[in-house]
C-alpha positions in Angstrom: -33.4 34.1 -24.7 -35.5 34.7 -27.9 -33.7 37.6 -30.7 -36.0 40.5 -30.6 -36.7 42.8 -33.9 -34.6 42.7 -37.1 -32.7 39.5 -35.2 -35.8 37.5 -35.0 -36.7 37.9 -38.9 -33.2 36.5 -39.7 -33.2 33.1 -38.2 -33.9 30.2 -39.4 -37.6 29.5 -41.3 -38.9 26.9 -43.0 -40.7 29.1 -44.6 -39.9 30.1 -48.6 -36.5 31.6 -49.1 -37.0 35.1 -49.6 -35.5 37.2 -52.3 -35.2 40.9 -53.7 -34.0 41.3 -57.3 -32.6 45.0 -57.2 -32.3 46.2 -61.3 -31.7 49.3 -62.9 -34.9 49.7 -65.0 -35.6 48.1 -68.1 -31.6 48.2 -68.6 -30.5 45.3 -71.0 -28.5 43.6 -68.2 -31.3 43.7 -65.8 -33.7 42.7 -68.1 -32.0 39.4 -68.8 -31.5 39.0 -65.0 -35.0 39.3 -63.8 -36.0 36.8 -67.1 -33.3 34.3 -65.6 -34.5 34.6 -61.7 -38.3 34.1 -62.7 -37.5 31.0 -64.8 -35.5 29.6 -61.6 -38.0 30.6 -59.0 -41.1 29.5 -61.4 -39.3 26.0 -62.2 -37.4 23.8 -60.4 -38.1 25.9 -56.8 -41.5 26.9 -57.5 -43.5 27.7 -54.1 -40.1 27.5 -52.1 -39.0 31.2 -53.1 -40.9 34.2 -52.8 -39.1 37.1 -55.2 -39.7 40.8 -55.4 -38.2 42.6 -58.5 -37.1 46.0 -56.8 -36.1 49.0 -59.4 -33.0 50.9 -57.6 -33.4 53.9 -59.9 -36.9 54.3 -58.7 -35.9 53.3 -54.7 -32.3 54.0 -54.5 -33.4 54.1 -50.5 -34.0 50.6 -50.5 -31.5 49.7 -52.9 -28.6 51.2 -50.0 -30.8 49.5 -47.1 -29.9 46.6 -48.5 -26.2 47.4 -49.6 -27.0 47.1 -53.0 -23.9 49.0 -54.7 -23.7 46.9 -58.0 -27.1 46.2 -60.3 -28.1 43.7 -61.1 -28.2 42.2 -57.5 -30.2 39.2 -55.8 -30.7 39.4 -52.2 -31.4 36.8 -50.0 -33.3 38.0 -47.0 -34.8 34.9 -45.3 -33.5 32.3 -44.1 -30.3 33.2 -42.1 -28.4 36.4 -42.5 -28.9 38.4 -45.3 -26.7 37.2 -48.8 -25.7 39.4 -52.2 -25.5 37.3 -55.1 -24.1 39.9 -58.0 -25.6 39.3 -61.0 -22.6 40.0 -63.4 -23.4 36.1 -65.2 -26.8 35.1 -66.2 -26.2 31.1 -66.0 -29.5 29.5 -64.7 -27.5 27.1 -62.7 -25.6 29.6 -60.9 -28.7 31.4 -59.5 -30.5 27.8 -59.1 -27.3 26.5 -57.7 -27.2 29.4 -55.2 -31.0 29.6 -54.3 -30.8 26.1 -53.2 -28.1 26.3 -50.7 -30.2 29.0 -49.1 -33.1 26.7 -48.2 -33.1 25.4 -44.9 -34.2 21.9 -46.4 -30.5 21.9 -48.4 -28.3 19.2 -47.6 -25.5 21.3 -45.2 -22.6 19.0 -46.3 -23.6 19.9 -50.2 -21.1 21.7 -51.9 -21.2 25.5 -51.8 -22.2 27.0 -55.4 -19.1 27.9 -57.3 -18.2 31.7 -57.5 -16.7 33.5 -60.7 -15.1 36.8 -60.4 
């Protein structure tokens, strides 16, 4: 049997991973996020992410949609279920780290990237 609706967008793609950068306007934290997700997405993964910079102050509808509670958030929407990556560090590696373990065309016995809290 084949998911149906919100189900179907969720499985697995080989498609471009999928992102939403939620920030809080030109905030200083944001600012540094959105500079640190573009350099990722435009080097090392360029053409195998598709981002949308999202401003929660502006939506706060879609920012709750996607249970966005702390900004700066990335959100990985395809492939696979739907992932929050908090953007309280704005190490390159990290997000490129993370980004890559969400591609379908990742190794599945690489490690999983390293979370600080």
């Amino acid at each position: 049997m084949r998911p149906s609706g919100q189900e179907a967008d969720r499985g697995p793609s080989t498609g471009p991973v999928e992102l939403t950068l939620f920030v809080s306007g030109a905030a200083p934290r944001s600012t540094t996020a959105v500079a640190v997700v573009r350099a990722v997405c435009d080097g090392d993964l360029a053409g195998g992410v598709r981002l949308q910079v999202q401003d929660a102050l502006a939506d706060p509808r879609a920012a709750r949609a996607q249970d966005v509670v702390v900004l700066p958030t990335l959100v990985a929407t395809r492939p696979g279920p739907r992932r929050h990556l908090v953007m309280d560090r704005t190490d390159a590696d990290q997000v490129r780290a993370w980004i890559s373990a969400l591609s379908p065309a990742a190794p599945r016995d690489a490690p999983a990237p390293e979370v600080h809290r």
